[in-house]
Every structure is written in C-alpha cells, then in structure tokens.
N, C-alpha and C positions, 0 to 999 in steps of 0.2 A: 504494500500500500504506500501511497505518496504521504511523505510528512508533512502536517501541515493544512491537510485541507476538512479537516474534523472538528467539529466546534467545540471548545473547551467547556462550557457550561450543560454538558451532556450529566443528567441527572434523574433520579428519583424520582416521580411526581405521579400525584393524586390526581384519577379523573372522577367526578360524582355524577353522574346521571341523574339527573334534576327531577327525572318522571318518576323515578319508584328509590330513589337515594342510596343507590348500590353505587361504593366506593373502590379502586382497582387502582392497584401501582404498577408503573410503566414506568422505564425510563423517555425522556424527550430533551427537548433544549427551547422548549415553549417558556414566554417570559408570562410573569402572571404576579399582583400584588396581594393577593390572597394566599393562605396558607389553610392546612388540615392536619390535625395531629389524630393520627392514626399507630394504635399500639403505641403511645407514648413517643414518637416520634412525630416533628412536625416537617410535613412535605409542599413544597408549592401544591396549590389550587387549581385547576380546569374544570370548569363546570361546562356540562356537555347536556344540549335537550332528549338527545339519542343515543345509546349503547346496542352492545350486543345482546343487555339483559332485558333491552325494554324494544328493540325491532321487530315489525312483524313476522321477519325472514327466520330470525333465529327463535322466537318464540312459539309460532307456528300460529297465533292470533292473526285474525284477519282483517280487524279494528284496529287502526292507529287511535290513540286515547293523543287528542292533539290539547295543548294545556288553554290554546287561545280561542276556543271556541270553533275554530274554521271550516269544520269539517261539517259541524251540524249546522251551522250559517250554509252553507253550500245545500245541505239536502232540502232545507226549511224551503232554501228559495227558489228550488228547482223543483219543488214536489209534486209543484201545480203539471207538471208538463208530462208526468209517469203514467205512463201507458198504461191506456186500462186491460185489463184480459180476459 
C-alpha cells in the first residue's frame, strides 16, 4: 500500500438508528460533535434515520414506518383515485 494516502483520524464510532434506537460500533473517519458512551466508553455520535435493523430489505417488513408522516400523506391523498373492483 502507498504511505500516506489513509486518513489518520480512522476510528471507533457509534451509529444509532433513530427509528427503533439500536446502537452499533464501526470504525469510520466521519466528523461529528456529538458523543455516546457505550459500555462505559465514550465514542463519536452518527445518528442514522435507517439501518440494517430497521430496513424493509433486511427485516422482511413490507411497511417503511416513515417518522415524518409521508407515506400516509401520500395514501390519504391518493385514495380518492383506487380503483374500484
């Protein structure tokens, strides 16, 4: 490997899935002013809307649970137009 082209601040960090608050360490070099002490250690912060614990893909859920309303704003206003059968 070439010396040199690696970022030095390669480290630790806490990501939180903001939907269902499952917390996972990963290394990154993401800057962030927030912190998380997990097990007594404190790690930078990334707060994430989406993970691999709360996707539809990996969950098998067919319902995105969206936090801003959007999804039931979209059926509400489209309802009028569903096909009868």
């Amino acid at each position: 490997m070439k010396a040199g082209i690696h970022p030095e601040n390669y480290r630790l960090v806490a990501f939180k899935d903001m939907s269902n608050e499952d917390v996972f360490l990963t290394k990154s070099t993401v800057n962030t002013k927030e912190t998380l002490e997990v097990d007594g250690v404190e790690y930078p912060l990334i707060k994430l809307e989406i993970s691999r614990t709360s996707h539809p893909f990996y969950t098998g859920k067919t319902k995105l649970v969206d936090t801003a309303g959007r999804i039931d704003k979209f059926k509400n206003k489209y309802s009028k137009f569903k096909k009868e059968e």
